[in-house]
MARVEXLUM-558548 format. One record per residue (C-alpha): residue number from 1; residue in one letter; x, y, z. Coordinates in nm, 3 decimals, padded with zeros to 5 digits, always signed. Layout:
<kegus>
(kegu NUM, A, (X, Y, Z))
...
</kegus>
This chain:
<kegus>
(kegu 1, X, (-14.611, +06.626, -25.516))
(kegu 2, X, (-14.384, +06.356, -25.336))
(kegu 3, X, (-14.253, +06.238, -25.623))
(kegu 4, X, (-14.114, +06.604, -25.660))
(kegu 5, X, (-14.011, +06.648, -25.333))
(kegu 6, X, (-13.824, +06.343, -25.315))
(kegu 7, X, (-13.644, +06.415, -25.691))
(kegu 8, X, (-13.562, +06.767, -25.499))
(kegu 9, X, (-13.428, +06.623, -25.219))
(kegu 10, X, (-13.215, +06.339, -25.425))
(kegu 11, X, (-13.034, +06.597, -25.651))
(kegu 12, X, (-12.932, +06.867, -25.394))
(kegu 13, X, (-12.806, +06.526, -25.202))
(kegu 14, X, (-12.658, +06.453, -25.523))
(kegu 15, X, (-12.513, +06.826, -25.575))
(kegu 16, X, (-12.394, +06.823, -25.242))
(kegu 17, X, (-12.184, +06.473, -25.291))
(kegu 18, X, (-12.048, +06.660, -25.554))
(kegu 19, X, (-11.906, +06.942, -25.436))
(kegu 20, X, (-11.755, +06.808, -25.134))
(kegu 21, X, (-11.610, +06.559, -25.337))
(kegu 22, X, (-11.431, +06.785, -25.599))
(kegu 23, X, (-11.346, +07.032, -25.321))
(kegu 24, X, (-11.188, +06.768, -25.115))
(kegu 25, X, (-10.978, +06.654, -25.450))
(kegu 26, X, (-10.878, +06.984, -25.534))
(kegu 27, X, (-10.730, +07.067, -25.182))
(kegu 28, X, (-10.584, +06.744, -25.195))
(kegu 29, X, (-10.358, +06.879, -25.518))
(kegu 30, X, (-10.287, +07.186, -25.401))
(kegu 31, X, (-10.190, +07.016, -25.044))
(kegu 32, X, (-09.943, +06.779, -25.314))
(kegu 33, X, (-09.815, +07.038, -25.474))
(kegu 34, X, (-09.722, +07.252, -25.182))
(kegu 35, X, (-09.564, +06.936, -25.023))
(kegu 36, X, (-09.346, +06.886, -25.362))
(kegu 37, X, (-09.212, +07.215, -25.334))
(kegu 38, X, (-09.143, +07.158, -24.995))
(kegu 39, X, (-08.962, +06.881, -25.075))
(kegu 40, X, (-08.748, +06.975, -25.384))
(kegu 41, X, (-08.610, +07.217, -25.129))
(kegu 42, X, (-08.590, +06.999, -24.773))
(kegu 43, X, (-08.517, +06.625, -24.701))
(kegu 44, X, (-08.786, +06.415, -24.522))
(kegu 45, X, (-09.104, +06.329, -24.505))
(kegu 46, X, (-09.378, +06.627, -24.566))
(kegu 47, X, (-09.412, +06.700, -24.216))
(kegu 48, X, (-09.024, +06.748, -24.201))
(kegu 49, X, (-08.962, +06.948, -24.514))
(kegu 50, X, (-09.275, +07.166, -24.456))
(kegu 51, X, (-09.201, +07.279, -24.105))
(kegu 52, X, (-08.833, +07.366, -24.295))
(kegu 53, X, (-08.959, +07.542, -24.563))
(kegu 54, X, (-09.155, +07.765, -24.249))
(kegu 55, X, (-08.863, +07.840, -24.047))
(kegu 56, X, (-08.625, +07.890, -24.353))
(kegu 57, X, (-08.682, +08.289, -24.326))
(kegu 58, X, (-08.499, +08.269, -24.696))
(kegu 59, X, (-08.815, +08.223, -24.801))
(kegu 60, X, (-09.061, +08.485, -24.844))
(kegu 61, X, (-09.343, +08.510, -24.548))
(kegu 62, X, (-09.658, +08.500, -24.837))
(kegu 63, X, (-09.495, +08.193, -24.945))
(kegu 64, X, (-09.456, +08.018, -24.574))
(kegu 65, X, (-09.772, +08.142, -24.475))
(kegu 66, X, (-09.923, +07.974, -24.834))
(kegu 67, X, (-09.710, +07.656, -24.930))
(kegu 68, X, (-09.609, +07.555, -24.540))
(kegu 69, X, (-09.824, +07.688, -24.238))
(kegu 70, X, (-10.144, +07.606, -24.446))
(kegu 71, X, (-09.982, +07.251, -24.561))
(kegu 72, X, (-09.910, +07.178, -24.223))
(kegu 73, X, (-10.296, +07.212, -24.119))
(kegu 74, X, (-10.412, +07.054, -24.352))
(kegu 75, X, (-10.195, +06.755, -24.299))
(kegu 76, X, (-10.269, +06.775, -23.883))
(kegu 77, X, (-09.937, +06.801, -23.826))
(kegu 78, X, (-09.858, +06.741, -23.437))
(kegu 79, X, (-09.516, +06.823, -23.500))
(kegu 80, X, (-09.586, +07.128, -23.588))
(kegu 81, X, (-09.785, +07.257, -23.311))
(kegu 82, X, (-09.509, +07.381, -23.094))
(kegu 83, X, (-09.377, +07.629, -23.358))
(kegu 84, X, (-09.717, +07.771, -23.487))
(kegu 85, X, (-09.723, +07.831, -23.147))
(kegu 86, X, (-09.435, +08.041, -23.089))
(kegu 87, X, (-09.525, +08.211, -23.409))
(kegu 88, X, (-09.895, +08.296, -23.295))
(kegu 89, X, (-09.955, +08.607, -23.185))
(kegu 90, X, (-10.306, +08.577, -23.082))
(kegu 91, X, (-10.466, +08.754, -23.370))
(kegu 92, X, (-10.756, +08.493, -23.497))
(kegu 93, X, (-10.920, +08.734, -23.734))
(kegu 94, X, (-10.554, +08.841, -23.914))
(kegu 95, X, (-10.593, +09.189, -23.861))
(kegu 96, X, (-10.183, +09.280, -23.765))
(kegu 97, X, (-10.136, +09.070, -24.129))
(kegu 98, X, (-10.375, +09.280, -24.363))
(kegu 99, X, (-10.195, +09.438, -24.654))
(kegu 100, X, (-09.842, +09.323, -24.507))
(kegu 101, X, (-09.871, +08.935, -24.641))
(kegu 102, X, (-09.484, +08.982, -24.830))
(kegu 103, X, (-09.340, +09.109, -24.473))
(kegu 104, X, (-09.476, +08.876, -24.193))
(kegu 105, X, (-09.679, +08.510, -24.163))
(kegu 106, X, (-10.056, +08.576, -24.168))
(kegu 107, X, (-10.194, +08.520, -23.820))
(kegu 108, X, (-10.526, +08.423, -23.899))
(kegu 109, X, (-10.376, +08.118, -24.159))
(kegu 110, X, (-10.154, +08.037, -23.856))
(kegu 111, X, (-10.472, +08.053, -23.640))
(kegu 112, X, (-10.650, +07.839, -23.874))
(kegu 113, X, (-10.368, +07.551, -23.910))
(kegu 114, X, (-10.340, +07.509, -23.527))
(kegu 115, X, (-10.704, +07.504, -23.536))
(kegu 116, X, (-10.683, +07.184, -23.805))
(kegu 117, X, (-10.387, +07.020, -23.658))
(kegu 118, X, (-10.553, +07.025, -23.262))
(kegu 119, X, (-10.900, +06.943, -23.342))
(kegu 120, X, (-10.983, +06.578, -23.486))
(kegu 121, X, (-11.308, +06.626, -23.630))
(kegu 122, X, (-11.248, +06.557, -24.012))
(kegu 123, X, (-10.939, +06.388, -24.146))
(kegu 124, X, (-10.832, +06.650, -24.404))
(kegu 125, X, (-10.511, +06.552, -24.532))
(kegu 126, X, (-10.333, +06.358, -24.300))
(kegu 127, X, (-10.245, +06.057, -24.544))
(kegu 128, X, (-10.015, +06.246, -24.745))
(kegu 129, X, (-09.779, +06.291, -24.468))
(kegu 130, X, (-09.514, +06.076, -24.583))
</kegus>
């Protein structure tokens, strides 16, 4: 009955490893690919072009809310900060955003990136920043 146990334990471990792993790698493409758009568009690092790509209101709101405000979380971007910010309208839960994603930046992704970029308890992204 150990024996079992132990097996049990080791493969949800093992299951577990897994997932995070191939979650963390998929973000990680996504997070690449949003920066390359970013940057076919804007000069600079992905910081730089991403925060450009936001406040370039050429671009439609679903698309800044998805490609840069998310990007910019998941990168902790400092730089940032300041104009998620000014952009915040203290809605955490999105609710002023529902059904209106192609007229106005989703307050609750907004909510979400300051969240990332302010608190330092997992590294997310932050090495592909350049």
């Amino acid at each position: 009955m150990k024996r079992i146990l132990i097996r049990v334990l080791l493969i949800c471990v093992l299951i577990f490893i897994i997932g995070f792993t191939t979650l963390y790698s998929w973000i990680g493409i996504s997070v690449r690919e949003n920066i390359g758009i970013a940057k076919a568009k804007y000069q600079g690092i992905a910081e730089d072009a991403l925060i450009d790509y936001l406040l370039d209101e050429s671009n439609a709101p679903h698309d800044r809310t998805h490609i840069a405000i998310w990007t910019l979380g998941q990168i902790k971007s400092e730089k940032a900060i300041p104009i998620l910010k000014q952009l915040y309208k203290n809605d955490p839960e999105g609710k002023t955003c529902i059904g209106h994603h192609n007229e106005v930046l989703c307050q609750y992704e907004i909510y979400k990136a300051l969240h990332a970029a302010e608190v330092n308890w997992l590294p997310l992204h932050a090495r592909l920043n350049r």
